[in-house]
ChimeraX commands (.cxc) that place a marker at each C-alpha (Angstrom):
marker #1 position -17.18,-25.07,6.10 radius 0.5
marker #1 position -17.27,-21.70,4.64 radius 0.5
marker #1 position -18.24,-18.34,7.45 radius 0.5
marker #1 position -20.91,-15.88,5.84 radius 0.5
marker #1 position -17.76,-13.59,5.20 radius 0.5
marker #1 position -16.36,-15.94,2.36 radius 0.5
marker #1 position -19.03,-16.76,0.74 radius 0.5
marker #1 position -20.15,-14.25,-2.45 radius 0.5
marker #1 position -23.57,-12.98,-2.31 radius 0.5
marker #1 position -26.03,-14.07,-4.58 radius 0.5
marker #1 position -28.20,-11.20,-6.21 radius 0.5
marker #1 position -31.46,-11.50,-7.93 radius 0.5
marker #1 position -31.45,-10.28,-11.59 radius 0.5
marker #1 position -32.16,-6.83,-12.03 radius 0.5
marker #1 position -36.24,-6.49,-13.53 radius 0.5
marker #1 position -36.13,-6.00,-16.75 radius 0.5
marker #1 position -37.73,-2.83,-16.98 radius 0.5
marker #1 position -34.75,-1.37,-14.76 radius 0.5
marker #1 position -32.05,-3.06,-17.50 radius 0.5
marker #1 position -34.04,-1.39,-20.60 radius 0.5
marker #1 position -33.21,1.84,-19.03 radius 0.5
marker #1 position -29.68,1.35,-18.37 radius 0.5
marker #1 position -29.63,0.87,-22.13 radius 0.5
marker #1 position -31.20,3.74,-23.06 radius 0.5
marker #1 position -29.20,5.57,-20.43 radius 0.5
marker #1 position -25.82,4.17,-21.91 radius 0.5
marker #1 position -27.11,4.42,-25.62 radius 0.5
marker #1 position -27.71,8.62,-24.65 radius 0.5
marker #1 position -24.17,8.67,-23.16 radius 0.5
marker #1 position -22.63,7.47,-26.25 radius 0.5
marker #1 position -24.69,10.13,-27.89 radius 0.5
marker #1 position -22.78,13.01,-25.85 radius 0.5
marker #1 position -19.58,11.51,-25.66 radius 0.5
marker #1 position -19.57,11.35,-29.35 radius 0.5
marker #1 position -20.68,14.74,-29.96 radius 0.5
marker #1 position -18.44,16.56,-27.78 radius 0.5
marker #1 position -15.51,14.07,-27.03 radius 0.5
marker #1 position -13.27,14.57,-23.94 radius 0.5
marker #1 position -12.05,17.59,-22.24 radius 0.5
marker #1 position -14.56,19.12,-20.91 radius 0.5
marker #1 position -16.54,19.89,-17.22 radius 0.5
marker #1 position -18.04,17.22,-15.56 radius 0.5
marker #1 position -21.05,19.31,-15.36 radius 0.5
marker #1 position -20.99,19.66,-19.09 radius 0.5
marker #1 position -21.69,16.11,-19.78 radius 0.5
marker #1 position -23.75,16.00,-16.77 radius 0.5
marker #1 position -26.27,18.51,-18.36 radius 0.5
marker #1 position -26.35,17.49,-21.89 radius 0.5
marker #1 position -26.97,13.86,-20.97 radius 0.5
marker #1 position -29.69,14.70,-18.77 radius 0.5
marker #1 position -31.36,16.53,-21.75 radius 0.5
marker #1 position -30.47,13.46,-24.05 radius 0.5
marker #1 position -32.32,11.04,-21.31 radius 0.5
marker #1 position -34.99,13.22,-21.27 radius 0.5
marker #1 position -35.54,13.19,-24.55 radius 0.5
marker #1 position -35.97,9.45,-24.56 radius 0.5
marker #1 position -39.07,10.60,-22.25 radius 0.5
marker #1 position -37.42,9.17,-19.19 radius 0.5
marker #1 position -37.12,11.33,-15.98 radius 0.5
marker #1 position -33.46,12.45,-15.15 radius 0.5
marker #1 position -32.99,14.23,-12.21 radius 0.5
marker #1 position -29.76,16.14,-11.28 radius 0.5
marker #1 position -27.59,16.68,-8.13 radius 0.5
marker #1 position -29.96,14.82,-5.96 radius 0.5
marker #1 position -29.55,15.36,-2.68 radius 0.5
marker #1 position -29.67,11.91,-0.59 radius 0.5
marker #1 position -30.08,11.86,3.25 radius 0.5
marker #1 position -28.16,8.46,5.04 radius 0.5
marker #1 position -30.26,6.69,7.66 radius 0.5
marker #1 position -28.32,6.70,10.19 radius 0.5
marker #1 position -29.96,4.72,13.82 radius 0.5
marker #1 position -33.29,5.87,13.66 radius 0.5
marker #1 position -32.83,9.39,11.92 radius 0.5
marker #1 position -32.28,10.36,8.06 radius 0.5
marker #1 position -29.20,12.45,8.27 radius 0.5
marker #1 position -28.41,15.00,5.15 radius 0.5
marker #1 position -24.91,14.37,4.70 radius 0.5
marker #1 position -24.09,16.46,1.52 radius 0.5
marker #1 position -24.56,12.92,-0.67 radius 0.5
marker #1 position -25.45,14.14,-4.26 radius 0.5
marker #1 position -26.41,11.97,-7.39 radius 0.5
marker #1 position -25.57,13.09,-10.38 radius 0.5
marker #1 position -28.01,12.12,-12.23 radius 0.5
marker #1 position -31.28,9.68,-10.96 radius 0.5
marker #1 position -32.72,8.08,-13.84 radius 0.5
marker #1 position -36.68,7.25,-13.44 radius 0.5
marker #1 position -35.32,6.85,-9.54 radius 0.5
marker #1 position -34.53,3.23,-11.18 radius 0.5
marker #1 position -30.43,3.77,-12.19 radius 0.5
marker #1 position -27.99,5.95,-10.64 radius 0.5
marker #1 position -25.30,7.67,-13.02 radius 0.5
marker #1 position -21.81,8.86,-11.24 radius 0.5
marker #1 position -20.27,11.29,-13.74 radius 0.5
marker #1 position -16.45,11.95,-14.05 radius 0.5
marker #1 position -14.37,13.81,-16.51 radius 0.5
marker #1 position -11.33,13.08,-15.11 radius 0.5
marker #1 position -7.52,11.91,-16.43 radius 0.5
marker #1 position -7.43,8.59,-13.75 radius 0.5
marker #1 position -9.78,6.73,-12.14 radius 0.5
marker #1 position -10.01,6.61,-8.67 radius 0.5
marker #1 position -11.96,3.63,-6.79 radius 0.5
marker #1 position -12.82,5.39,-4.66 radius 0.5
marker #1 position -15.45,6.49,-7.45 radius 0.5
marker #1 position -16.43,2.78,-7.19 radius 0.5
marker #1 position -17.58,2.53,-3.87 radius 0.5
marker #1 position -19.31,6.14,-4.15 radius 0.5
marker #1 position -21.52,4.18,-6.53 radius 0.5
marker #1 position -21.89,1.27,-4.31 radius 0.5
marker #1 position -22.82,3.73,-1.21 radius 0.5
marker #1 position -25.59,5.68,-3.65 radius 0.5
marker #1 position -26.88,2.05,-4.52 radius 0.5
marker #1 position -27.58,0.72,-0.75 radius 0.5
marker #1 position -28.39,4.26,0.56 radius 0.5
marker #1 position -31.54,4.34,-2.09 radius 0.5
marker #1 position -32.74,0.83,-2.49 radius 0.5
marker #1 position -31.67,0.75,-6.09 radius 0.5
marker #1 position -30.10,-1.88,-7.68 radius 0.5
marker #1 position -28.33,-0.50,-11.04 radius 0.5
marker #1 position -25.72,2.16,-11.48 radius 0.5
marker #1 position -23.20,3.45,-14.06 radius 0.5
marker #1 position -19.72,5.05,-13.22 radius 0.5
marker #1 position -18.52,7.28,-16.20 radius 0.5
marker #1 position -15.87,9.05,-17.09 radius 0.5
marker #1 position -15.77,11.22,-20.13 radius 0.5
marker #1 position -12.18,12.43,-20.20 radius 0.5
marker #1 position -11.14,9.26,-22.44 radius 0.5
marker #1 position -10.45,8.90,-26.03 radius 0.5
marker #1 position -13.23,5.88,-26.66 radius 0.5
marker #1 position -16.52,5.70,-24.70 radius 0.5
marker #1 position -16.38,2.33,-24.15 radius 0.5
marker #1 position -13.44,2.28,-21.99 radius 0.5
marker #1 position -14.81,5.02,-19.54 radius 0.5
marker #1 position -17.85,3.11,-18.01 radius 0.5
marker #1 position -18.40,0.57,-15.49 radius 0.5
marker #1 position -21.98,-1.36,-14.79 radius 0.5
marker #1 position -22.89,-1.87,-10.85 radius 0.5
marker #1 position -25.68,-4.07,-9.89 radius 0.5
marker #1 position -26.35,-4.13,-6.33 radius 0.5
marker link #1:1,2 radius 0.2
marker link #1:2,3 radius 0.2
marker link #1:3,4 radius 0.2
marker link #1:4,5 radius 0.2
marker link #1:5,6 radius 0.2
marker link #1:6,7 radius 0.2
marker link #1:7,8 radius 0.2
marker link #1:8,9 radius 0.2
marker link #1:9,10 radius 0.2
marker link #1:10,11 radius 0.2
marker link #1:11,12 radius 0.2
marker link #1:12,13 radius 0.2
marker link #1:13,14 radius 0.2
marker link #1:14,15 radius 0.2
marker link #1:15,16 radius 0.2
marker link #1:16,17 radius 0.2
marker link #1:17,18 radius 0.2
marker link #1:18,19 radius 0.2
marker link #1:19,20 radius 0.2
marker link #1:20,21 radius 0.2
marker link #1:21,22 radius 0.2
marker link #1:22,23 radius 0.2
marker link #1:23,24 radius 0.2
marker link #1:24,25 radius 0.2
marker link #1:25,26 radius 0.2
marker link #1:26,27 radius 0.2
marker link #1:27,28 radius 0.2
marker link #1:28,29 radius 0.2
marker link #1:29,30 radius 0.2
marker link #1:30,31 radius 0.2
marker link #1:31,32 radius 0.2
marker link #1:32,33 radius 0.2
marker link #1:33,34 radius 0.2
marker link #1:34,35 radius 0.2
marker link #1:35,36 radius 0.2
marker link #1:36,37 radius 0.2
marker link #1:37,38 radius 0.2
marker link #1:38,39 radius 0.2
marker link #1:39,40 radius 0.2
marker link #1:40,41 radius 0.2
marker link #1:41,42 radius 0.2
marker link #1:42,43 radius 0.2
marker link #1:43,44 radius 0.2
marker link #1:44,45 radius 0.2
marker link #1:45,46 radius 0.2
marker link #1:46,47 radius 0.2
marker link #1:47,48 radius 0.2
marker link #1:48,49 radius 0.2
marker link #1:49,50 radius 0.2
marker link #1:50,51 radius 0.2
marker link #1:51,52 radius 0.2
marker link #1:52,53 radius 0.2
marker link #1:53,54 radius 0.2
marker link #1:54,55 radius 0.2
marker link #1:55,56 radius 0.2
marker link #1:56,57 radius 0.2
marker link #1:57,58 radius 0.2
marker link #1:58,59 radius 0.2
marker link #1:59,60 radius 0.2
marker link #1:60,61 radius 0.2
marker link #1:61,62 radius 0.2
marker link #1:62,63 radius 0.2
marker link #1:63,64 radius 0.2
marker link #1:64,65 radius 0.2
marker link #1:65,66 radius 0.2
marker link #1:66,67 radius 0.2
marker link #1:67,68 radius 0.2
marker link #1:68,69 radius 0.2
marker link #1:69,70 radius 0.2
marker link #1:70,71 radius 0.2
marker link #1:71,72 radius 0.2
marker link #1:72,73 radius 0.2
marker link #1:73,74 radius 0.2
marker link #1:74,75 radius 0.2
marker link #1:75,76 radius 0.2
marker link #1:76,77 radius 0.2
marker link #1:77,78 radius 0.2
marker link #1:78,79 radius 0.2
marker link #1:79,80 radius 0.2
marker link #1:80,81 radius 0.2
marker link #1:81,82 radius 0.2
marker link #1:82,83 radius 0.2
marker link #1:83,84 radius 0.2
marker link #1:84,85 radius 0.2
marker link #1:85,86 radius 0.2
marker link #1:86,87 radius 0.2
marker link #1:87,88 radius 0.2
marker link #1:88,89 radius 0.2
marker link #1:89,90 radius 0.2
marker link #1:90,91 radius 0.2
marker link #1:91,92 radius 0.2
marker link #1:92,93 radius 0.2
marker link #1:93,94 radius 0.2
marker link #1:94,95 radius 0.2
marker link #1:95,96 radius 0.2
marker link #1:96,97 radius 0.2
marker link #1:97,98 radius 0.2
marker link #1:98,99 radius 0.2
marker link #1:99,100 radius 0.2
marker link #1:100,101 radius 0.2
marker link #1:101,102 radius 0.2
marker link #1:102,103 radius 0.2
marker link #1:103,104 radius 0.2
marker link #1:104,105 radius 0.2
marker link #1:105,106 radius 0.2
marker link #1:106,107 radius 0.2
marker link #1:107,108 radius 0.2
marker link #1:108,109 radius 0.2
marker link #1:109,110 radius 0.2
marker link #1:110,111 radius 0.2
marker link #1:111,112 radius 0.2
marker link #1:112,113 radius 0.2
marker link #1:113,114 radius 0.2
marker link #1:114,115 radius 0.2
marker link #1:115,116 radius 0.2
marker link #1:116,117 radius 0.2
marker link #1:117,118 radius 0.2
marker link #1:118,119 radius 0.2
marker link #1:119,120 radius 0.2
marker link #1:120,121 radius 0.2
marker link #1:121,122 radius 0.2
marker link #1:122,123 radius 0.2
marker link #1:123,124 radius 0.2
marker link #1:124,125 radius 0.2
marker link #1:125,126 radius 0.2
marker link #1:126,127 radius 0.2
marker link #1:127,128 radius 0.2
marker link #1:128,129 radius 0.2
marker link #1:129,130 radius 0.2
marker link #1:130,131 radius 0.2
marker link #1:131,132 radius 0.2
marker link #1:132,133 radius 0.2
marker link #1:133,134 radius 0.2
marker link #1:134,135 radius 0.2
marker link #1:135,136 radius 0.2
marker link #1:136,137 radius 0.2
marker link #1:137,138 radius 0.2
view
């Protein structure tokens, strides 16, 4: 008999609506990798792909500030989202040489502490796009 801490959760699919913009968020982020490559400051990708979401006319908000609940009190802890997509996908940006996973579970906190269930962790300091992005669905 398997104990609730083997067994893998099952999650609903994300709604589609939610998936549509984590295409259009990764389609923009191919957009500014592409244009300026790697090497740069975080930052630097962080603002030009907020201006490419929001040309897509979706709402991108930057260095959100995120309180944790924490008993019965919201606590501001110095959390900070890169970038909040239509408050629907999360985007942790790096530009760095390694990844760290600790990165990972930054994404995973930002997930549970806001209800949502989609985030991207990317990292433009690489040579191809594709190999500097992972999907999260919590």
């Amino acid at each position: 008999m398997e104990n609730s801490s083997t067994k893998s959760r099952i999650y609903k699919p994300i709604p589609l609506e939610v998936d549509d913009v984590g295409k259009k968020v990764l389609d923009a982020a191919y957009t500014v990798h592409s244009a300026l490559g790697p090497g740069l400051l975080e930052s630097v990708y962080e603002a030009c792909l907020a201006y490419e979401i929001k040309k897509l006319g979706l709402s991108a908000e930057t260095q959100v500030a995120v309180p944790v609940k924490y008993q019965d009190v919201f606590v501001e802890t110095g959390l900070r989202l890169d970038i909040w997509v239509e408050r629907k996908v999360i985007l942790e940006l790096k530009a760095v040489e390694k990844m760290n996973p600790l990165y990972q579970a930054q994404l995973i906190t930002y997930l549970k502490v806001t209800g949502c269930r989609l985030g991207y962790l990317m990292n433009f300091n690489v040579q191809h796009f594709r190999d500097g992005f992972t999907r999260k669905v919590h």
